[in-house]
Every structure is written in structure tokens, then in C-alpha cells.
C-alpha positions, 0 to 999 in steps of 0.5 A, spaced: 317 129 746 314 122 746 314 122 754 311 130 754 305 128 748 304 120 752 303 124 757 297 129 755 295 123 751 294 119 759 291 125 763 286 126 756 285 120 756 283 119 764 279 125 764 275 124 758 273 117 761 272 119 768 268 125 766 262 120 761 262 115 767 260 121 772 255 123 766 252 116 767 255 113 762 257 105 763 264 104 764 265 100 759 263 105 754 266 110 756 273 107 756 272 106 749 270 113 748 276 115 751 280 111 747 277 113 740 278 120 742 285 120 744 287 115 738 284 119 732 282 126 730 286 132 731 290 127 738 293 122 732 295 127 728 299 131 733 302 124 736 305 123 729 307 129 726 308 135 731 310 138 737 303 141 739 302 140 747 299 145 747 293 145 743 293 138 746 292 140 752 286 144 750 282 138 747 284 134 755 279 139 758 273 139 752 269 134 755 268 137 761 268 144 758 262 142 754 258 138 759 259 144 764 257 149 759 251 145 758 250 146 766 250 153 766 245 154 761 240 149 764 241 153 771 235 155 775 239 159 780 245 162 781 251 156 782 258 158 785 260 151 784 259 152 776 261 158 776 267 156 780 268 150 775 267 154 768 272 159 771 277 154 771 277 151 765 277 157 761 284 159 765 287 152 763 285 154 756 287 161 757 294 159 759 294 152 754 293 156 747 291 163 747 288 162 740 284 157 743 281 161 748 279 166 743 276 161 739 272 158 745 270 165 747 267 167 740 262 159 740 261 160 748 259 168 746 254 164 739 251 160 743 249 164 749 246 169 743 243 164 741 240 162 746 238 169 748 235 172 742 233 166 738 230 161 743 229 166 749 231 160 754 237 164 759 235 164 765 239 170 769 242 167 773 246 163 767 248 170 766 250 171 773 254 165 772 257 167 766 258 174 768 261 171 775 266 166 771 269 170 765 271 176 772 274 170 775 277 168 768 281 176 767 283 175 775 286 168 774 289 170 768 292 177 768 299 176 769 298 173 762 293 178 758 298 184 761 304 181 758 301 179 751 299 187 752 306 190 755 311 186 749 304 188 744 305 196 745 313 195 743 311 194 736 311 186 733 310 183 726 303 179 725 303 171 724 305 169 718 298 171 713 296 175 718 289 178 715 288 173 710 284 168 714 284 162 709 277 156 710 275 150 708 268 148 703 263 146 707 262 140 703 270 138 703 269 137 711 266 131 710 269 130 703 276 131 704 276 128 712 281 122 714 282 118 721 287 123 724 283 129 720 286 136 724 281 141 719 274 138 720 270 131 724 275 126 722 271 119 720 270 117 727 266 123 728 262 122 721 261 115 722 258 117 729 254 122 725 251 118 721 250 112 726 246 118 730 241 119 723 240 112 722 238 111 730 232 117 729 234 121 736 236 126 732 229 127 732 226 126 737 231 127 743 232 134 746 240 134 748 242 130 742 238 136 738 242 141 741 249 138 740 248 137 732 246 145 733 254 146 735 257 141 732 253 145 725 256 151 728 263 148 728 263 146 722 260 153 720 266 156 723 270 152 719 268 153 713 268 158 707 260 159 709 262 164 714 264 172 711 271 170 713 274 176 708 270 181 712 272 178 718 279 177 718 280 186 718 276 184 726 282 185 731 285 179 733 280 175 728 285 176 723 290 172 726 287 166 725 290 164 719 285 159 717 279 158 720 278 150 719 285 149 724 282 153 729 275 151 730 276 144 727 280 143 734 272 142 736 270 139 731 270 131 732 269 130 740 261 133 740 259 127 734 262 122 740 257 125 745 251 124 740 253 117 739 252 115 746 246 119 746 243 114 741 245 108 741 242 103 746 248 101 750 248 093 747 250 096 741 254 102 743 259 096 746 259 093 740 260 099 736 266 102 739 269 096 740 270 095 733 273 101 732 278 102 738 280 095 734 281 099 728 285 105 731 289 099 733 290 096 727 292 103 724 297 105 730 300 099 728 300 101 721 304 108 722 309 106 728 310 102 721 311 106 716 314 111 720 320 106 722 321 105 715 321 112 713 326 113 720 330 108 717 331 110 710 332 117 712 335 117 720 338 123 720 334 130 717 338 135 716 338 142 712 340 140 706 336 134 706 330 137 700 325 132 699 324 132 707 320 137 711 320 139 717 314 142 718 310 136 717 315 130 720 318 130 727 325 127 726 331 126 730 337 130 728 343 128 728 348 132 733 352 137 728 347 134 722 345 142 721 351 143 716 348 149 714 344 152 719 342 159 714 338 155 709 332 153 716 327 158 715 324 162 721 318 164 721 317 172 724 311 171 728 311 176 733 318 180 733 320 186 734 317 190 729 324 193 725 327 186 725 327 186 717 324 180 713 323 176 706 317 174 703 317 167 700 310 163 701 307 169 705 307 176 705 314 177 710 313 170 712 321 169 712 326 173 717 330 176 712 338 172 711 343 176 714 338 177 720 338 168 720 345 169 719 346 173 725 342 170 730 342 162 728 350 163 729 349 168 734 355 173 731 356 181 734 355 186 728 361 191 729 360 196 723 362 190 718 364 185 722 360 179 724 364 176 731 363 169 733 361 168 740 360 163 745 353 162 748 351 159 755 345 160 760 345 165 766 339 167 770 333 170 766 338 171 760 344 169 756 351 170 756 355 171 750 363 171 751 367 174 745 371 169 740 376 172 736 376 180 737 382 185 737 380 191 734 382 198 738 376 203 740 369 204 743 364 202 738 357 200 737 356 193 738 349 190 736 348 184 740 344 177 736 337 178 741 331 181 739 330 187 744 322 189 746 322 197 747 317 196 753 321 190 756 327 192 761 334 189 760 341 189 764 347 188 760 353 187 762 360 187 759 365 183 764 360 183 770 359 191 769 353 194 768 353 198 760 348 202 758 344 199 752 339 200 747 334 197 741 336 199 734 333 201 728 334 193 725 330 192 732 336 188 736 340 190 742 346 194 741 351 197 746 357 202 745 363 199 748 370 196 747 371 189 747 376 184 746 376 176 746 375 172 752 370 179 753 363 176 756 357 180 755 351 178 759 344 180 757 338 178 762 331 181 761 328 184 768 321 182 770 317 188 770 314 188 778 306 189 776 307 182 772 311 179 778 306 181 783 300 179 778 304 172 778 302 171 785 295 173 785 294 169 779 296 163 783 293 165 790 287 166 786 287 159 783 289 156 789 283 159 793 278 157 787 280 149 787 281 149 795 273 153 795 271 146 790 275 141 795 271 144 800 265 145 797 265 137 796 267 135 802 262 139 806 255 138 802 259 131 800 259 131 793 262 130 788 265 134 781 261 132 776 267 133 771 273 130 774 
């Protein structure tokens, strides 16, 4: 997990660098700017505290997202490079987080209505633009968008609190903001904020106007401003449990920008040495405090009340989980019929007999509960029967979800048996087994999602090589990479 999320950190870092310089900004600021936007915000609270690569990787790309964003809608004419550029960052975000994407489409959909209606400055060939990258989005990314349609249409439980969309005060934005902040701007954001009013160039200067109008619309997404209890009985819009998580992820990059926007570039140096020292010294601070907290409790297990591991990564020991009923598991898109409990939330828990069976992985034979052994096959699993000697054919439901639109092949000792999803929403089949009896279930791929794998591939393939092209023939540069 440390080398998947240094990782993310490394190539965040080096875009968001390599873009600022492309923008002309000095190198010297824009390495530090990298630096504070990987060492503080939503980044510092991931590295630290969970395991989220892929909103991680939404935040790599935000810089030249917006900077390219800014580009379309200041374009005169219809630009095939942008449009090409635009479609492809929306497909890194489509691909890294779903939600994320969502959340992007309805800032990008504000703005350009904004533009449109209030200022009455879009051009057509913006629109043109816009128009060109989202049909290129739905193409690069179709695979994706019909398999969240196909395993919808059998029916799944919603996200845990879904239809009650949660927000946050506008005031405790600010108020309530620390330096690794996930729900709002973290400091360095607000410090940056207030640097740009005490420079005077927020009157004055025309991008660093526009900017405050965004991050103010961020903001106000993330806040209880908005009517977020009408809002949460929209489609999709109810699923986004709290507003401030899904919007603050936005929230601290753009107050950078601004800054160095503002600030002469002496001064900008001096600034943002300060504080690239200052994320240094807090690193230092919680690599300590997480040793000692390692070191009086290095081994988390179920039993373990006053350690959660919701918001702490830790490492368990092999065989530490002495009791593996007590973890929760939360539905979030199950089969539908999968019975649930409510503990915090409305069905926010599986039911316990269901966590029983599944995190032991038991065969349900009438009232019997069969151990198995698990090991991988291709594109599923096999479970060999333990201990079982009864007589007859019965019916056997295997310790698998079971998606009625998704096709399967069970086999019982390599033969294929007929199967299907029962009323508790699991794989069941009819059969005779005995111990040492090898039951393998693998989920078949439905042909139109593998066909549209390789047109998504090939069509980001062209897309990226038209843009390597494009530079080489008219010897320039992308300004966003």
C-alpha cells in the first residue's frame, strides 16, 4: 500500500510541476507548489489514513484539467488538440472514480452555464469542444458505463446512507480546516486565500477573479447552502453521502493557483519555502506519532475496541482476526435480496448470518453450514468440500453474490451443473456432494463488454497517438503534461 500510494504521490507530484512550468511559472515555484499540494490537503490525509488510490488519482490530473478547462473556454475556434486533451483527462477520472467524474460533470455543467447565461461569453466553437470531448469521453469509456448498467439492472443495495446527502456550514469550512482537511480547503488553501486579498489582485486581475468564482462554487457545493435535502431524491445525486467529501476533493488546489497568480515571484519563493518546510516538520510529526501508536498496538485484530479500522491502517497480524463475524461489511451494491441489519445507517451492515457465511466461506445445505477450502481459478473461484458425507441430491447455496443479468459456470469435479440466484440473493445449485468434492464458480464476460474493452483501448490508443502526432508535425508542445 506505501509503494501504490508513493507512487501516486511521485507522478501527482511531477504533473502538477511539469504543468506550472508549462504554464510559466518559474521552476523553482512550481516545485514547491507541487510539493505543498502532495504533502497537505486531501493527499496527506490518504497517505496517512486510508487506502483511497483512486480519488488519488483524480487529484493527479486536476491541475491540467483545470488549466485546459480555462483553455476551451477561452477558445476562438474549434481545437482538435483540446478537444482531444479534455476527452482524455475525463476518461482518467471516469476510469479512477466514478463518483469523482460525476461530481466533475456537474462543476464543469455550472460553470459553462454560467458563462453561457450569466456572462454571455462562450463562443460555439467552445461548445463545439465540449460537445466533441464528452462523445469522445462516452466512447473511450463504454465498457465502463455498460457494466455499471448491466449489474444495476439485476437489482443492488444503494450506498450505505444513500438518499440522505449530509453537508457541512459554509462557516465551518473555514472554521473546522486542518492541514491534511478532506471536507473543505485545508490551511494552506486558506493561508493562500488570504495572501491573494491582502495582494489587492482579486480586484484587479481578471483569472484570479474567475478562480475565486470556482473555488466560491466549490465551496458552495460543499455546504449546507445548497438544498442538498431536495437534491439527494435526484438519480445518482442521492449517492453521494456527504456533499463536502465529494466536492471538498476540489476545494485546496485552485487557492494555490491564485497565489501564484498574486504574489511577485520573489515573494511567492519565500512563501512557499516557509511552508514546504513546515510540511516537513509535520511529516516528521506524524510518521512519529504513528510509530508510537504502532508500537503500543502493533497488531489490530477484531477484538481490539478502542482501534478503528475505518480510520487507521494498520497491519494485522497473519491469523490476528480471531473472530472474523465481529468485522463489519458494509452492502454497498449487493445483490439486492442479500439480507441486511441496521446499525449507524439504514441497512448500512450485512445481515450476521450472511457475514458469517461468506467471511467463513460455508456451503448452506438446509441447516447446515459446510466449511470449504478457497483457492483462485480463472475469473472465479474454487471451493473443495471440507467434511461432508450426507446422502441425496440437495440444494447447495454456494458463499458468492449472484447478479441475475451476469452469466456464471459452475462446476461440480470439472462438469458443468446447472445454477441459480436465490431469494437471499447467493448462487445455489442442486447436486450430491461429498468431501474432497471441488466446486468451481467463474463469472463468464458478457461478449458486448469485451468487445467494447477493445474499442475503448483502441480509441485511446488513436487519441494519444493523434496528440504525439499532432506535436511532432506542428512542433509543439502539450501544455498540460
Amino acid at each position: 500500500m506505501i509503494v501504490i500510494k508513493s507512487s501516486i504521490l511521485l507522478s501527482a507530484f511531477y504533473i502538477t510541476d511539469h504543468t506550472l512550468k508549462k504554464r510559466g511559472f518559474d521552476k523553482v515555484s512550481s516545485a514547491l507548489c507541487a510539493w505543498l499540494y502532495v504533502t497537505s490537503g486531501y493527499y496527506s490525509y490518504i497517505f496517512y489514513q486510508q487506502f483511497q488510490p483512486n480519488t488519488m488519482m483524480v487529484m493527479m490530473i486536476l491541475f491540467p484539467l483545470l488549466f485546459i478547462l480555462s483553455d476551451i473556454l477561452q477558445a476562438k475556434k474549434f481545437n482538435v488538440k483540446l478537444m482531444l486533451k479534455f476527452s482524455l483527462l475525463l476518461t482518467w477520472v471516469l476510469f479512477s472514480h466514478l463518483v469523482s467524474f460525476v461530481v466533475l460533470v456537474t462543476l464543469v455543467v455550472v460553470v459553462l452555464g454560467y458563462k453561457l447565461v450569466v456572462v454571455k461569453n462562450v463562443t460555439f466553437a467552445s461548445l463545439k469542444i465540449f460537445v466533441g470531448s464528452s462523445t469522445l469521453t462516452l466512447l473511450m469509456g463504454s465498457s465502463l458505463l455498460y457494466r455499471i448498467l448491466i449489474i444495476s439492472m439485476s437489482g443492488l443495495h444503494t450506498p450505505f446512507n444513500a438518499g440522505q446527502v449530509g453537508s457541512e456550514e459554509f462557516v465551518k469550512l473555514f472554521t473546522n480546516s486542518t492541514w491534511d482537511a478532506t471536507n473543505g480547503p485545508s490551511i494552506i488553501a486558506m493561508v493562500a486565500l488570504l495572501l491573494v486579498l491582502i495582494s489587492g489582485k482579486l480586484k484587479t486581475d481578471k483569472i484570479v477573479q474567475n478562480l475565486a468564482l470556482v473555488e466560491f462554487m466549490i465551496l458552495i457545493f460543499c455546504s449546507s447552502i445548497l438544498p442538498w435535502n431536495v437534491l439527494q431524491k435526484l438519480p445518482v445525486l442521492g449517492n453521494f453521502q456527504f456533499a463536502q467529501w465529494r466536492y471538498g476533493l476540489f476545494a485546496s488546489f485552485i487557492p494555490m493557483i491564485m497565489l501564484m497568480k498574486s504574489i511577485s515571484k520573489h515573494n511567492l519563493r519565500k512563501i512557499l519555502l516557509v511552508f514546504a518546510i513546515l510540511s516537513i516538520g509535520i511529516m516528521v510529526g506524524k510518521e512519529y506519532s504513528y510509530h508510537q501508536e504502532f508500537a503500543q498496538n502493533p497488531v489490530l485484530n477484531a477484538r481490539t475496541k478502542d482501534a478503528s479500522p475505518m480510520s487507521t491502517t494498520m497491519l494485522i497480524k497473519e491469523g490476528g482476526v480471531t473472530n472474523p463475524t465481529n468485522i463489519s461489511a458494509i452492502p454497498d451494491y449487493v445483490p439486492k435480496n442479500v439480507a441486511t441489519k441496521s446499525v449507524t445507517f439504514k441497512d448500512d451492515t450485512l445481515n450476521d448470518d450472511v457475514k458469517n457465511e461468506l467471511t467463513n466461506h460455508f456451503l448452506v445445505i438446509g441447516k447446515n453450514k459446510v466449511s470449504t477450502k478457497v483457492s483462485p481459478v480463472r475469473n472465479g473461484v474454487s471451493l473443495e468440500v471440507v467434511s461432508y458425507n450426507k446422502k441425496g441430491v440437495r440444494n447447495i447455496q454456494l458463499p458468492i453474490f449472484g447478479y441475475s443479468t451476469l452469466k456464471y459456470n459452475v462446476t461440480l469435479n470439472g462438469n458443468l451443473v446447472p445454477y441459480h440466484v436465490n431469494a437471499r440473493g447467493l448462487l445455489e445449485i442442486r447436486a450430491h456432494i461429498y468431501s474432497g468434492d471441488d466446486i468451481s464458480v467463474q463469472m463468464v464476460l458478457p461478449k458486448v463488454y469485451k468487445f467494447l474493452l477493445y474499442v475503448n483501448g483502441l480509441a485511446i490508443l488513436i487519441t494519444i497517438g493523434c496528440l504525439v502526432l499532432m506535436n511532432r508535425t506542428q512542433k509543439l508542445s502539450l501544455s498540460c503534461f
